[in-house]
N, C-alpha and C positions, 0 to 999 in steps of 0.2 A: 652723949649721943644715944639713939633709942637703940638695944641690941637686938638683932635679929637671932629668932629661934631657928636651932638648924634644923628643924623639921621643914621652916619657911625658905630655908638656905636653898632645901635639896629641889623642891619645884620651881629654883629661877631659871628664868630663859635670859638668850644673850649673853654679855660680856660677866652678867651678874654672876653668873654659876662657875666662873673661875677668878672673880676676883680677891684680894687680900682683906678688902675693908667692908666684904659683903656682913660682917657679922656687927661692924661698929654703923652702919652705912645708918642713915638717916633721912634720906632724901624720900621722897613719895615715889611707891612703886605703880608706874601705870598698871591697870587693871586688861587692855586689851591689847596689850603687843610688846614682847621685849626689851629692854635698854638695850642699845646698840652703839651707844656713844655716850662718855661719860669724862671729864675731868680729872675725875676724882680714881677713875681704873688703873687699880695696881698688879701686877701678878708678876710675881717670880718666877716662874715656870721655865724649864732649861728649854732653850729657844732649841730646838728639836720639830723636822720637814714631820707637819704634822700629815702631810697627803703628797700624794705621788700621781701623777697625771701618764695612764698607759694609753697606748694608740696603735688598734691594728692597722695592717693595711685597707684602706678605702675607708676607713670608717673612723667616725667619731670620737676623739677624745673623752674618755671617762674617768673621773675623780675615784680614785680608791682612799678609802678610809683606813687612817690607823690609829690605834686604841691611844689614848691619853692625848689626845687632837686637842685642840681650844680653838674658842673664834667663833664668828657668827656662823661658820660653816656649818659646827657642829649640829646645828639645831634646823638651818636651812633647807626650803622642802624644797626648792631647786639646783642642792648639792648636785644629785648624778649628774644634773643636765650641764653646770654650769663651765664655760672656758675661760672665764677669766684667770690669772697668774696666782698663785698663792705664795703667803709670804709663810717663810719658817716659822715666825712666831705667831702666826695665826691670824686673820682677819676681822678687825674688829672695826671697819666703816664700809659699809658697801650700801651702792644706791637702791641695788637690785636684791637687796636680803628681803626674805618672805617667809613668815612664818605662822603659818592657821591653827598649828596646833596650840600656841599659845593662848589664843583666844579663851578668854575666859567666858561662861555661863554669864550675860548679863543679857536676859532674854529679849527686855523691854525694848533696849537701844540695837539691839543685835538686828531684830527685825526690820528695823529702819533701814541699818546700814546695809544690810543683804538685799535687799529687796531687789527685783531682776529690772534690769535694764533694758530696754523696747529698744532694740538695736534701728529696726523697721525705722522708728518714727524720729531716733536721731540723726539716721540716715537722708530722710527728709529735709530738716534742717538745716542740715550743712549742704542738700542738694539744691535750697530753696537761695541758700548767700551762696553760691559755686563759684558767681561769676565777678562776686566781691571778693580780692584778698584783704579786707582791710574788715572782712563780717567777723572776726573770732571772737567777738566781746557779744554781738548779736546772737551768734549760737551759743555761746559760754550763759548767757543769758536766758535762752528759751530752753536750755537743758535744768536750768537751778528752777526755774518756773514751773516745772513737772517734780522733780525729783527733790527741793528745799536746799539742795546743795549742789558738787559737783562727782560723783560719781567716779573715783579714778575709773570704770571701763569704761564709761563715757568720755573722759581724756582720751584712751586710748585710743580710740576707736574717731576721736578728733584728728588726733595727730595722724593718727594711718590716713585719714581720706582728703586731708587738707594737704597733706605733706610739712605741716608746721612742727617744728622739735618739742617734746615735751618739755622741754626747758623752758620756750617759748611760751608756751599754753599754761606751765606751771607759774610763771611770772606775772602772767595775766591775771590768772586765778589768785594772787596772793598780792595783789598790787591796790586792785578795787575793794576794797572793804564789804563793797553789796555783794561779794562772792564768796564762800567759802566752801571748804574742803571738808566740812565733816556734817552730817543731819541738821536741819534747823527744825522748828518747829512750823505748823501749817502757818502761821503768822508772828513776824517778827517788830519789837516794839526796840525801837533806839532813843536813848536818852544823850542830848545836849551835853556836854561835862566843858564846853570853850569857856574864856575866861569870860565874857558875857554873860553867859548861865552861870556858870558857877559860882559869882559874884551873887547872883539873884537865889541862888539856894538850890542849884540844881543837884546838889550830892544829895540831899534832903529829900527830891525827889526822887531818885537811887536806888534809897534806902528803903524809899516808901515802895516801891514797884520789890523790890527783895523780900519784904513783909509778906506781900499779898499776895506772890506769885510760888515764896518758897524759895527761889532760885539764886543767886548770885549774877553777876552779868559774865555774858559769855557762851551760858547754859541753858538749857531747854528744861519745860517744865516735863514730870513725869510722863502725862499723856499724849507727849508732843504737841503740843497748842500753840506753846509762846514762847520765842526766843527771846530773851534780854539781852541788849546787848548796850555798850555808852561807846560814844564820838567824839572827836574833838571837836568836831563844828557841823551843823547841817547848814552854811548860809544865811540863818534866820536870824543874826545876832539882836535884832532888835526888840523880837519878840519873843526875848526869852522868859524864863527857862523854855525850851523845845522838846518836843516829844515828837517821832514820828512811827504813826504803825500803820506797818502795810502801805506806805508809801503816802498814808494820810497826814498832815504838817497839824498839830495841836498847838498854838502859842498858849504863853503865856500862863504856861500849867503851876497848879500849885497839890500840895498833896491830896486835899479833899476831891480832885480830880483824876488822881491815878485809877481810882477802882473804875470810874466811869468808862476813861479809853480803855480799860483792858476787857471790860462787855462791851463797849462797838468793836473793841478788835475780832472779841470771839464770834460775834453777829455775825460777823463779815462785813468788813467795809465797803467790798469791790460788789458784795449784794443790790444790782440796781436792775429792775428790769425798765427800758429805755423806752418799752413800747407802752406801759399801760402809768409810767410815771410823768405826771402833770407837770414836773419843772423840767422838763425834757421838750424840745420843741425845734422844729428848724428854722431857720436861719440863712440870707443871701449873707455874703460877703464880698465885698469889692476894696480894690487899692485903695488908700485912703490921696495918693498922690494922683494918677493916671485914672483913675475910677473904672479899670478894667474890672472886670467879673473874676474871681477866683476859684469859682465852683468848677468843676470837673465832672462831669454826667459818667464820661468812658468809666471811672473809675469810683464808685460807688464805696461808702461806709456805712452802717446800720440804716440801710435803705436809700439813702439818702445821698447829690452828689457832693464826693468829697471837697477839700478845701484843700488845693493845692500854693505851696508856697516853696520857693527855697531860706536853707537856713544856712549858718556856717557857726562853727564854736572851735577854738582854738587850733585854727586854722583847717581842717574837714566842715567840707560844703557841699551839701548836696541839698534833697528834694525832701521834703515835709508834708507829709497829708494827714487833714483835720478831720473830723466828722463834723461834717456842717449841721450836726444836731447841737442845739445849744446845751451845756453840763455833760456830755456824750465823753468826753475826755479821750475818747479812739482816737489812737493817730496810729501813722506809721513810717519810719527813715527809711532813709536812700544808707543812709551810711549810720554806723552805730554811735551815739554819742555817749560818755560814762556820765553815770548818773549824778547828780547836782550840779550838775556844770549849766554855764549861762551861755544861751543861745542869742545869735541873731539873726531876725526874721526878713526876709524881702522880695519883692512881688517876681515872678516871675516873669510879666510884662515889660517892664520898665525898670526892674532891677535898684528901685527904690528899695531903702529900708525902711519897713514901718514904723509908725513913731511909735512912742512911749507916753503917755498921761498920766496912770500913776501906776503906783507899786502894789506889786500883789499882797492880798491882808493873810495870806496863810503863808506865806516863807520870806514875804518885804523884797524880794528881787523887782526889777523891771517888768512891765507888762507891754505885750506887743497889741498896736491896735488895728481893728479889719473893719474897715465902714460896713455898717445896715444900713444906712441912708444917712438923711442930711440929720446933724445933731446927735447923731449915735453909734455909737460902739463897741463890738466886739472883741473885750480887750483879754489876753490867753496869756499865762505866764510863761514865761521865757527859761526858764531854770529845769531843765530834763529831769522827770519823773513827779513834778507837782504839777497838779493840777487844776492851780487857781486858776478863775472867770471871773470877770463880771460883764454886764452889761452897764456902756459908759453913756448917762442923759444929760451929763452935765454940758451945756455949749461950752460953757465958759473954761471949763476944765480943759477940756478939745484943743483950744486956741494957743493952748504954752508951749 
């Protein structure tokens, strides 16, 4: 095992600075925050009331410290304040330990992580789902779309106005995989690794994306650009290997294709201006059953009236609006759906479900279809967060 120098010994924070095996220890020292739980932590130490809890009248409990203490206390910048119980031998798991001093100089990622929080405008967002208790994935969502991740004060500050327990909202956060808890980069690229791709060579592609990016998966590159990360499945098994960045579905990739998605990633994908691009265009839509109208004037999308439909996916059913611009991919729920999950679509008139014709060519799911007139269709994929179209000429296809 690698020995530690005690010069290294003396600046540990945590359980490390009084353990037995700090000198034989081997494990990887995190760079921005304490060890606070470990397996491996031994210490002999005479189990001796490292702290005494005094209490005037009317007033507050305060933690006095006594010299040869151990525990996370020791290092804890909310000691004075804290009321929790202390054990004689010292505290070595607590949910609420905090420690800033520990922070190491790591200016590049520092900056991300600090970065101040617009209380204002998340305040909005949870004012805008109020009347939804089932929005936390909707707000959990439009918080990571500004910030690349989720912001513990921005939890906090969830939890306070929802009344939802941070346990709850932490569960959330760590359930969805399109969520996470620590910086991402301005655009994040996922690779396929199911047994369908990875059969077809998808570690290959992996490796090829860890070349050209520098990075491992998991990690963000230096400038914050491009997160890597691998999945076990994105849906698309047919069209593998799978790549998706920014929410964009690549089949079919091979490696002389890695460097290309990684310049349309950096271009920007979501770069479309809707008004002055040619394959952009509106669109009627009617039931293809009842041949009621689905347009919506009251309620408008990039100009235009939107495309009202209801949906329902593992059992949450609510309202769905399209942009009745065709390739415009705007929409917006009644209710939050988690991303790749398969939807279905049906008219709000007649409570028909739309049918299907074929399958979408960027993730192979089901395609829901919207009559333009007689012989033709508007067919939108069904699968939350892609974005496949087409337009259906085939009669013959229409008829299955």
């Amino acid at each position: 095992m690698k020995k530690t120098s005690s010069a290294g010994a003396e600046t540990r924070q945590g359980i490390c600075s009084s353990c037995e095996n700090l000198s034989l220890c081997s494990f990887t020292q995190p760079l921005r925050q304490p060890v606070f739980y470990c397996e491996e932590f031994t210490s002999g130490l005479v189990r001796t009331a490292p702290v005494v809890v005094e209490k005037k009248s009317g007033e507050p409990a305060v933690i006095v410290l006594r010299d040869g203490r151990r525990g996370l206390c020791t290092t804890c910048d909310d000691t004075e304040s804290c009321l929790y119980p202390k054990d004689e031998a010292g505290i070595w798991q607590c949910e609420e330990y905090r420690c800033e001093s520990s922070v190491q100089e790591d200016q590049g990622r520092l900056n991300l992580e600090r970065r101040s929080v617009d209380t204002t405008n998340i305040l909005k967002t949870i004012k805008k789902h109020d009347k939804n208790k089932g929005a936390l994935i909707a707000i959990l969502e439009e918080i990571q779309a500004v910030y690349t991740y989720l912001p513990e004060e921005a939890l906090r500050l969830v939890s306070k106005e929802t009344g939802r327990s941070m346990t709850d909202i932490y569960g959330v956060a760590t359930f969805y995989k399109a969520f996470s808890l620590k910086p991402r980069g301005q655009h994040c690229v996922s690779v396929c690794l199911g047994t369908a791709c990875h059969v077809r060579g998808a570690q290959g592609i992996v490796d090829e994306f860890k070349r050209e990016l520098g990075i491992a998966p998991g990690e963000t590159t230096p400038d914050n650009e491009i997160t890597l990360e691998t999945v076990n499945c994105l849906g698309a098994c047919a069209l593998g290997p799978t790549v998706v960045a920014d929410g964009h579905y690549f089949p079919h990739v091979s490696k002389s294709k890695v460097k290309s998605i990684i310049a349309k990633a950096m271009a920007g994908l979501e770069k479309i201006d809707v008004e002055t691009d040619n394959r952009f265009f509106p669109l009627p839509a009617s039931c293809p059953v009842c041949k009621q109208s689905l347009l919506d004037p009251d309620n408008p999308m990039d100009g235009y009236p939107s495309v009202h439909l209801h949906v329902s996916s593992n059992g949450t059913k609510g309202g769905l609006r399209l942009s009745s611009l065709y390739g415009s991919g705007t929409s917006a729920l009644e209710h939050p759906i988690p991303a790749n999950s398969l939807s279905r679509f049906y008219c709000p008139h007649c409570s028909s479900e739309l049918p299907s014709f074929s399958n979408c060519t960027e993730c192979g799911s089901p395609m829901a279809a919207l009559q333009v007139r007689e012989s033709c269709a508007w067919e939108v994929c069904t699968r939350q967060g892609c974005e496949g179209h087409l337009l259906n000429l085939n009669q013959m296809n229409m008829q299955k």
